[in-house]
N, C-alpha and C positions, 0 to 999 in steps of 0.2 A: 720345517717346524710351523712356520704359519698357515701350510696348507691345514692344520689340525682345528683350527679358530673356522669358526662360521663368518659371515659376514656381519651380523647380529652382535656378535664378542668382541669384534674390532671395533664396531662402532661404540661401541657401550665402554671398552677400555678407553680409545680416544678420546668420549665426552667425558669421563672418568678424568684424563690428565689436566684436557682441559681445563675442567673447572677448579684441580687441584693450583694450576698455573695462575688462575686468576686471584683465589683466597691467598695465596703467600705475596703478590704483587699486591693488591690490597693492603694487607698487613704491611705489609714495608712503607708503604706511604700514607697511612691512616694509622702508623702506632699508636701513636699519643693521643689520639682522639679516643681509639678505641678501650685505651686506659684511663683515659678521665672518667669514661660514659662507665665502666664497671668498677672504680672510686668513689666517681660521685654518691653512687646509686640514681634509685628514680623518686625518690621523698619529694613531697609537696615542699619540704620547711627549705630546700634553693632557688625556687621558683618564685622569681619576683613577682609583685601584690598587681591585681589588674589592673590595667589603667582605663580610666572613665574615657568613653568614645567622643570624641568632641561633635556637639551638636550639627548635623547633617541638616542642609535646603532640599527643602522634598522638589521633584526634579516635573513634579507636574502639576505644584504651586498648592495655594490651601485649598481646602476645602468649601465648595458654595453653599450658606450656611439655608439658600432658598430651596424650596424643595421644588423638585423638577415636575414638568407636568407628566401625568404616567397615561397609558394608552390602554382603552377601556374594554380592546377588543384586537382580538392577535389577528384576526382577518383584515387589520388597516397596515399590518405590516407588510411591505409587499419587496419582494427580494429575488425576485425573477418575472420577466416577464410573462403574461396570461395566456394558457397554452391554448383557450377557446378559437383565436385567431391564426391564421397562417400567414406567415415572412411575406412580405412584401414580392414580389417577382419572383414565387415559388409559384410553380403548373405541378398540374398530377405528373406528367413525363417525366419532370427535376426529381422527385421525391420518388420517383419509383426507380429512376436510376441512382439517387444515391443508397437507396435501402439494397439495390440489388449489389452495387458497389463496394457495403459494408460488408454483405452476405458472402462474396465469392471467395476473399481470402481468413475466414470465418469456416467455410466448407473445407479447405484446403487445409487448415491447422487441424480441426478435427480429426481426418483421413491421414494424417500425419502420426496423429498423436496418439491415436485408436478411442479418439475419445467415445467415453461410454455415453447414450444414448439423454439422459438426464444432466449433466454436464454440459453436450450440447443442449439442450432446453433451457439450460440457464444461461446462453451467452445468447443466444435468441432473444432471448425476454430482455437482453439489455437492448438488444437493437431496436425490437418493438414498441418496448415503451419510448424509446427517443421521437419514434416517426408517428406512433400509433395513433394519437387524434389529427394524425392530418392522412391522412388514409383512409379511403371511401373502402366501401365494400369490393368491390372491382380491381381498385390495387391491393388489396386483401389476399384476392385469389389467382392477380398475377404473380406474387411474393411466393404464396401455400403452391402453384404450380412448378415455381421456379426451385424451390426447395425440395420438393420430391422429386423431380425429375433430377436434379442435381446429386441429391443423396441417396440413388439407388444407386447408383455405381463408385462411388465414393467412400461412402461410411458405412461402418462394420454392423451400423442395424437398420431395421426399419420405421421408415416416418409414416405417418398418414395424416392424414386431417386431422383427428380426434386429437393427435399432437399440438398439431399447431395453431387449432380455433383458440383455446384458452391463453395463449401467450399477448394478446391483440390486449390492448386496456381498455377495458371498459368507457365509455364518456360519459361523465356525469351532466343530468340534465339542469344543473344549478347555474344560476345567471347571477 
């Protein structure tokens, strides 16, 4: 006889008992409540009158009644260091192995993932702009070689230069 139930019908009658198991255990130990609550009804005219909130100490003290000096010019805000300069004990060799460093398992996700061609373009662009003003032309086209030679056998498309010139940030000649 049960071979005639799907597996679907059994489960659906079991969560069926279930639940019928739990509203009669409910009921048994929540009577009374459950007959006050549709007694009472829900009128506003049993609900006792608000009561006034007792006055609260503000937690970050009053108000300064002086007015603050304001700043005349958002370029004095400064909230990271100035990317014009390079780290301390950073050489071209250090920055070209960590750029190459970020790049290889970068290539490897991609070729994994079948990422489409623009996709990779935009996780490039995060790496470049990190390194991009501290990289001469030279480590430029060590990176642009190491990338194509990397991503012809690898990824599902083709790179060229024309790709990868645009990704480099521009350096603005402002002091």
């Amino acid at each position: 006889m049960l071979s005639h139930f799907t597996w679907q019908q059994f489960m659906l009658a079991a969560a069926t008992g279930l639940g019928l198991y739990y509203l009669v255990v409910l009921f048994l130990f929540y009577r009374k409540n459950i007959k006050n609550f549709f007694k009472s009804g829900t009128s506003r005219i049993n609900l006792q009158a608000d009561r006034p909130h007792p006055t609260q100490v503000s937690i970050m003290g009053p108000a300064s009644p002086e007015a603050g000096s304001l700043l005349s010019d958002a370029a004095a805000i400064q909230v990271a260091p100035q990317l014009s300069s390079r780290p301390e004990g950073e050489t071209a060799d250090t920055v070209i192995g960590d750029i190459l460093q970020e790049l290889q398992p970068l290539l490897e996700v991609a070729a994994e993932a079948h990422a489409e061609k623009e996709e990779f373009l935009s996780l490039l662009r995060l790496v470049t702009d990190k390194y991009g003003v501290f990289t001469s032309p030279s480590q430029k086209d060590t990176v642009h070689r190491f990338l194509l030679d990397q991503s012809k056998d690898r990824l599902a498309f083709n790179l060229d230069l024309t790709d990868l010139q645009p990704l480099w940030p521009q350096v603005s000649s402002q002091h």
